[in-house]
N, C-alpha and C positions, 0 to 999 in steps of 0.2 A: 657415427663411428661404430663399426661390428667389430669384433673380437678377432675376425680375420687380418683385419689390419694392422690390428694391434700385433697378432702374433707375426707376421712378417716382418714388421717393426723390430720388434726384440732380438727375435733371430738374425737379420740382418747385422743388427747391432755387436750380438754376441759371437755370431759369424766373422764379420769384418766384410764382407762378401757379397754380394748380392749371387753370384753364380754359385758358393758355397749353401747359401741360405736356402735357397729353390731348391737343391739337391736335397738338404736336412726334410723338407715340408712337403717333397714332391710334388712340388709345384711350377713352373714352366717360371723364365726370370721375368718375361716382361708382364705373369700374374704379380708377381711379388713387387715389382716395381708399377704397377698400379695400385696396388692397396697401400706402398709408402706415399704414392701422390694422391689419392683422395685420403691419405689420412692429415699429409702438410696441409692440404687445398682449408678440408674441414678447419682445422686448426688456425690457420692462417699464419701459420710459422716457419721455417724452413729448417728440419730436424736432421740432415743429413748433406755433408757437402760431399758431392762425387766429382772426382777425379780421372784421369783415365792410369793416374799409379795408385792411386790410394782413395780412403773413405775415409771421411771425419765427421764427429758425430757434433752437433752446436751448443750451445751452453743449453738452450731449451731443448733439445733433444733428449740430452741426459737427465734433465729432469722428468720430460715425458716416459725415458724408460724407464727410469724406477718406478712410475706409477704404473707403466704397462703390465710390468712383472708382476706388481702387488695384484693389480687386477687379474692376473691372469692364472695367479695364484688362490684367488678366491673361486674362480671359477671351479682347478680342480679340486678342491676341498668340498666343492656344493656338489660336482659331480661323484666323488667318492662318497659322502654322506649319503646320497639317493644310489649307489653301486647295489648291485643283488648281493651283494655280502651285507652288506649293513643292512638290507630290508630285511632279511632273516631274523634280526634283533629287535624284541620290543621290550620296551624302558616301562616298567609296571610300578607307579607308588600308589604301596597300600596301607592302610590303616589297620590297629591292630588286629580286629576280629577278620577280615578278609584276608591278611598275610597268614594266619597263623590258622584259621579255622575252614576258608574254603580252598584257598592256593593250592593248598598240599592235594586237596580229591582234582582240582580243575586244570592244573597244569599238565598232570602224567596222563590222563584221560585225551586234554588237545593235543600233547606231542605224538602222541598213540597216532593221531588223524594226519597230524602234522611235523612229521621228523626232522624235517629241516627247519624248523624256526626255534628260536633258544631267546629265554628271558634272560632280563635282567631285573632284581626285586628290589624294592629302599623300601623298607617299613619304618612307620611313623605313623603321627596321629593325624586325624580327618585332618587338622587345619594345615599340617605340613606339605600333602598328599596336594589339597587347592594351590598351594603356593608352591610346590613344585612344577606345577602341569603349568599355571599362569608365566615361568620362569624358565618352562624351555627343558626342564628334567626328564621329562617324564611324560609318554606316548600315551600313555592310558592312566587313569588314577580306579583305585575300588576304594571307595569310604564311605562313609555314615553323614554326609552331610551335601547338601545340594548347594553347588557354587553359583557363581553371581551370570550375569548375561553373558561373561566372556567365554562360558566354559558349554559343551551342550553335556545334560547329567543323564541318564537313561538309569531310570529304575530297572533293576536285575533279581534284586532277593529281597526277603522280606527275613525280619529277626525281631523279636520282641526283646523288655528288660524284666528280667526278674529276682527275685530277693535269694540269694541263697542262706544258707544259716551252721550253725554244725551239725552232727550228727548228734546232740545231747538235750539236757533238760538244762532251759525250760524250753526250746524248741520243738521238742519232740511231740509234746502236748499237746501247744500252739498249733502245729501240721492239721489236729485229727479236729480242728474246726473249721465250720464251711459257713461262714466265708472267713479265711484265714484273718486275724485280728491285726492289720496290716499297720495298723497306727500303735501297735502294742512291738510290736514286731521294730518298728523303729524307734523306740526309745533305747536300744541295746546298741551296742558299741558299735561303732559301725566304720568302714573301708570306704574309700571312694577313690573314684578314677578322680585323672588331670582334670582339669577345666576344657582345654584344647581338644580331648574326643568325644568323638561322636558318642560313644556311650554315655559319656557323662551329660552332656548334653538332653537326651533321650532320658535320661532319669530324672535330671531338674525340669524337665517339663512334667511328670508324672509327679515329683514332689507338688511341684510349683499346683496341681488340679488338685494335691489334697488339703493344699494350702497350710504347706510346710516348708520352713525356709533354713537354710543348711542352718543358719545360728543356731536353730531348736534341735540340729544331730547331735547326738555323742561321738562324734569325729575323732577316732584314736588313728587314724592312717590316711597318705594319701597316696596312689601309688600308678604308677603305666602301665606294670604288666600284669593281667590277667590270672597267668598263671601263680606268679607270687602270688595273689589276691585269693584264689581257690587255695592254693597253700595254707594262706593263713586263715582262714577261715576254717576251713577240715580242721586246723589243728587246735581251734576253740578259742583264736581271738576276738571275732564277732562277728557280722552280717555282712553283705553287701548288695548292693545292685550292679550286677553285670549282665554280658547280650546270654542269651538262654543257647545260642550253640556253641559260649563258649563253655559255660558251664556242664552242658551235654552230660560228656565223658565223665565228670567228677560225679552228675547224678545216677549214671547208669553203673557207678561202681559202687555207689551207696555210702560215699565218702563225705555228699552234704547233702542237706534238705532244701528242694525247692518250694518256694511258693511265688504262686501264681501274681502278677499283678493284673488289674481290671487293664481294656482291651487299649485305652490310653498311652500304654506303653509298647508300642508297636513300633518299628522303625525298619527303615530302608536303605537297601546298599545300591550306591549307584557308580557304574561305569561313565568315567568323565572323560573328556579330553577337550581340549583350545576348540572354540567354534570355528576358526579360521585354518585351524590345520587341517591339509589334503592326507586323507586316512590314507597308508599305503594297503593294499591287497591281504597282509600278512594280519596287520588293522584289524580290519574289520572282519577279518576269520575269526577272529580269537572273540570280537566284541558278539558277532552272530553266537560263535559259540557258548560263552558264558550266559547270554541270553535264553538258551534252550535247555541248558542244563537245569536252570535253576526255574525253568516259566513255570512247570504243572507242581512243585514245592506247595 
């Protein structure tokens, strides 16, 4: 059964016509009247009574045309999906620190190379970003977490976690020792991220090596966004561990104090996508691209 047959099928149908239908398809009548007989022959049904006044379509005909249609209906929606207008769109989920902290330098930089292609962005945390891409959302993921065998992950950046603090005492102290008193440092009140991101993740492993388990935190907050979290922090509610470019900007205003964690708390952002989806051209620009931006970092 081809798709040819099927459409002369239809047309036919909705023609009344066979000399109508050829005309619609530009197709010669005695084409169209072979793709209705290898399509009955196939079938082994007879979907059409011809007359020499009239055309009647058979109880099984009319069932075959609605399924023609539906089929034929999916066809242009898979052909529109893959159209050069849609390939210009790539469907991006990122997690917090790559939405909010690389997005903004990496996007204006590739439209810059690439004017015709235009995002679309969902921010969420790493485990969303996985279950987006696995679910058909989303053409590319950036997150802090390496998905399972369905997904292929390409390491891109590198980010470590570090402790921010206020700008006061007894912090301030604490700073001018080397090596920062990092088990002193977490007995103070302290923020943490969701469970579900990559940061947080990335920090309970760094707990988990000093053989520290959240019961033993002073847990006054839990919270998603970053920024709140440097908010409350500058503003003398307590500590936290976040990624160190998000922190950056609040260090180089001298709005909080960082300190350092040992090299354990290292983490990676990785560009994901389904192992089984065919990259379109527009794809793998953008994947090549955030690859180069970030290699010699």
């Amino acid at each position: 059964m081809e798709l040819k047959q099927l459409r002369s099928f239809v047309c036919v149908v909705q023609c009344g016509s066979f000399t109508k239908a050829s005309e619609k398809l530009y197709l010669s009548q005695p084409t169209v009247s072979a793709h209705i007989q290898a399509l009955e022959e196939e079938l082994g049904k007879r979907l059409l009574l011809r007359t020499t006044k009239n055309l009647e379509v058979t109880p099984i005909g009319q069932e075959v045309y609605r399924r023609a249609v539906d089929i034929l209906e999916l066809q242009n929606q898979m052909v529109d999906l893959c159209s050069y207008k849609k390939q210009r769109v790539i469907r991006l989920g990122a997690s917090t620190v790559p939405s909010a902290y690389l997005l903004p330098h990496l996007l204006p930089e590739f439209g810059t190379l690439y004017p015709e292609i235009y995002f679309t962005v969902q921010q969420t945390n790493s485990q969303g970003v996985l279950d987006g891409l696995l679910d058909g959302l989303f053409d590319v993921g950036l997150l802090g977490l390496k998905g399972d065998d369905r997904l292929t992950c390409i390491p891109f950046c590198e980010d470590r976690i570090v402790l921010i603090a206020p700008v006061a005492e007894p912090y301030l102290s604490l700073r001018g020792q080397q090596p920062p008193p990092l088990t002193e440092l977490l007995t103070q009140p302290i923020i943490l991220r969701e469970k579900s991101s990559g940061s947080r993740k990335t920090a309970d492993l760094f707990l988990d090596s000093m053989g520290i388990h959240e019961d033993q935190l002073h847990v006054i907050a839990r919270m998603n966004d970053q920024e709140a979290i440097k908010n409350l922090v500058a503003g003398g509610l307590g500590v936290s561990l976040i990624s160190e470019r998000a922190a950056r900007n609040f260090v180089e205003e001298k709005r909080v104090l960082k300190f350092d964690l040992p090299s354990n708390s290292g983490r990676t952002f990785y560009l994901a996508y389904r192992r089984e989806h065919i990259l379109r051209p527009c794809t793998k620009n953008f994947l090549s691209f955030a690859r180069e931006k970030y290699a010699n970092e």
